[in-house]
Each structure stands twice: as C-alpha cells, then as structure tokens.
N, C-alpha and C positions, 0 to 999 in steps of 0.2 A: 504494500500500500504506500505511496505516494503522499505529499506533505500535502499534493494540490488536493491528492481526492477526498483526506480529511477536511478540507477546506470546503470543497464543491461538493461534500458529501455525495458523491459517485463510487465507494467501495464498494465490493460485492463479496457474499457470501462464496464459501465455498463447502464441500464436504471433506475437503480433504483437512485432516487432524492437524494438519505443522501449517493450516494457513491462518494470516490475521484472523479473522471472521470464518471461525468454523462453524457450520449449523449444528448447534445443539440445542435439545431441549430446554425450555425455561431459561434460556438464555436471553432472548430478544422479545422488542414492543412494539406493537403497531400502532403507530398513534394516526387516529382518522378520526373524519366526522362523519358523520353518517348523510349529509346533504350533496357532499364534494362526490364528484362523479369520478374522479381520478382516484380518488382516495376507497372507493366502492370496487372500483374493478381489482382493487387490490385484496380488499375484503372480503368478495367472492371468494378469488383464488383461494383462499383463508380455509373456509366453511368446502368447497368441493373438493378438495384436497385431506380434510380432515385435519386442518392442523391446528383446532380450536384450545386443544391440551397443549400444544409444541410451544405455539407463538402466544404470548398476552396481548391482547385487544383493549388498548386507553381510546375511550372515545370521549370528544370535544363537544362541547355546545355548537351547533351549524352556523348559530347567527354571529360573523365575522364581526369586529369591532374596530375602530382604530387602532387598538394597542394588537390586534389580529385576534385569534383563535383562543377562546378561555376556555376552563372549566366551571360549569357551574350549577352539575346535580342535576339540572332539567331535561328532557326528554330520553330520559335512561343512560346517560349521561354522565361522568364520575365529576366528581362535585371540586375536586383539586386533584394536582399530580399523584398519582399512587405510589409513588419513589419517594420525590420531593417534597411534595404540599405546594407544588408552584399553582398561580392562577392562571397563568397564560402561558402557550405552546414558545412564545419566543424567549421564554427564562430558559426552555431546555436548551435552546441554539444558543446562548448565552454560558452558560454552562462551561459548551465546549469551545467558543471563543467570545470573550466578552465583548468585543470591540466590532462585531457584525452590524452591523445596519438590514441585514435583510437581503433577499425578502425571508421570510419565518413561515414556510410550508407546510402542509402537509396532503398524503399522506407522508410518514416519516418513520424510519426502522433503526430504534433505539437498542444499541447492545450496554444491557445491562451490567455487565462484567467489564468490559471497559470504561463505562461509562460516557460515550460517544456516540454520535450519529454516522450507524452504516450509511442510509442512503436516506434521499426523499426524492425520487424521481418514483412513480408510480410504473412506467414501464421493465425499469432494471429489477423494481422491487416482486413485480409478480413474477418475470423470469427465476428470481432467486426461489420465490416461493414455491413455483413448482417444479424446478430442476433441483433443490436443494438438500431436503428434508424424507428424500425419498426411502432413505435408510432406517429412519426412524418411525414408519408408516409401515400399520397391516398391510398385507398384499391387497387387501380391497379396493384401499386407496391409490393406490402406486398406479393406476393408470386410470383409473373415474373416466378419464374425458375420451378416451378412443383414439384422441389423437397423439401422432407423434411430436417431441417437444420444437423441432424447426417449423411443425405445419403450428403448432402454439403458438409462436416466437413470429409468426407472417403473421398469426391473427394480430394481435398485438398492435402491431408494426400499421395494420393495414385499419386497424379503429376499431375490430369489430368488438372486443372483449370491454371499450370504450362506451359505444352504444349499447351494452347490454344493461353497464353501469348508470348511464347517464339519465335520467329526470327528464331532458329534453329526446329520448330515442323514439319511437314510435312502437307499440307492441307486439305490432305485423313484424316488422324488422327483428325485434327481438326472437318471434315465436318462428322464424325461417330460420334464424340465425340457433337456433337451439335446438332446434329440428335437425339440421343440417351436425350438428356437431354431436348431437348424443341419440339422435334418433326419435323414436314418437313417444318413447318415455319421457321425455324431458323433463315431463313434469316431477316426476319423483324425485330428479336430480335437483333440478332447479327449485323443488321448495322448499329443502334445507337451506336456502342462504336467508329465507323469511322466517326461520323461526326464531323466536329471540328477539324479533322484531329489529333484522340486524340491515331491514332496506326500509 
C-alpha cells in the first residue's frame, strides 16, 4: 500500500494472509446510508453474499447536512459512532488525517485493527466484497449470483449493479436486470436484501 492510496483511500482488500488488508472476519465496517444509491449497491453485495456476520454495517442518518453525514438514532439508524461516539462521518476521515478538507464520503470501508480507511469508492468496494471473503463463506454462498467474477466486474463497470441500487432506477429495469442475472427466482434472492428493512 502506497502513502497516496492511504491518502485517496483506494486500498484494496486482499485474501492473501502477509497482505496490508487481509479479509478477515470482524475485522472491517461499512459505513452507509441507506438513501445513497452508491452506498446500497454496496450493501446488497453485503446481504447476497452472506456477509452480514463477516462485515459490520454502521448506518448514517440519509439526511446530509452541512457538516455532511451524522448519526442520529432515527430511521434504524445508530445514534453515534459504535467505535468512537463520533456524531459525524467526517470525524472518522479526520481520525486518519486531521488536516482533510474533504470531501467526507461514503459508502466507506473502515479497518478496525488498523484503524484507517481501506476504501470509499463504492465500485472497488463491492469488487472486494465479492472476490474477497470467499474463504470465509459456506459453499452456499460462494457463488449466489451464477455469474463469473469478470462478467460481475463488467456489470459494475457498465451501471447495472448501480440501477439496481438507485431510488431513481425504474422496476422494469431492475426486474430484467434480475431476471437476466439469477433467473425467475429472483425473487427469493432478491428479498433478502429487504429484510431488516436494509432498502
């Protein structure tokens, strides 16, 4: 890991045991809101994947504020940092360098043992999530989606795992796009990420 990609928080997971960011259990945090459409399709990966036990899920208050993203108890929601007792997501960025201006994002993948942000790009972050942890997962889980991880990595790339996430996507869209990727089951698949009331 590089001095810049602690900086641009662009580090990535690995599985391999001698690298910075090894994927282990109870190691890492995903801090999202539940409104942010970027921060959802991270989410998912989360819940279809099975990694609800692996990864902690801090979720934020949706409504943005000047100071950005706070905590504050309301809509299922954790009321202050579960680490720290911070009120807002930019005290974590602060943390790891005090003298950030921003911007102060998320989604954002907290390693709890170093105490540093792996990443907060929402693309790099569901790549890790579903190429990473696969060792640590029943066989059940280890391939949920049918697809191979490069035809994953085009979806990605190409919006679709985007529109699935997104508030503004169309249902038609969703329901070809889910059709096409796990078959006429979908729904079985796809209604684990509502439970919990985690969309």
């Amino acid at each position: 890991m590089t001095e810049a990609d602690c900086h641009n928080c662009r580090a990535l997971l690995s599985s391999d045991a001698s690298s910075d960011f090894c994927a282990e259990a109870g190691r890492y945090a995903l801090y999202l809101q539940y409104g942010c459409p970027f921060a959802q399709r991270a989410n998912i990966v989360v819940h279809l994947k099975g990694l609800q036990n692996i990864i902690s899920i801090v979720a934020l208050d949706p409504t943005k504020t000047p100071e950005g993203f706070r905590f504050t108890g309301k809509l299922g929601t954790f009321s202050k940092d579960p680490y720290y007792g911070f009120s807002h997501i930019r005290q974590l960025y602060w943390k790891v360098d005090p003298d950030r201006k921003g911007p102060f994002t998320i989604p954002l993948l907290w390693d709890r043992k170093k105490e540093i942000i792996v990443n907060n790009e929402s693309g790099d972050i569901m790549r890790m999530l579903y190429e990473c942890f696969d060792y640590l997962l029943p066989h059940l889980h280890l391939r949920c989606w049918g697809y191979s991880r490069s035809r994953v990595v085009r979806l990605t790339h190409q919006g679709s795992l985007f529109s699935l996430g997104s508030a503004g996507g169309s249902s038609g869209r969703a329901r070809s796009w889910a059709i096409s990727l796990w078959g006429h089951d979908y729904r079985d698949r796809y209604s684990t990420i509502y439970v919990g009331h985690s969309i």
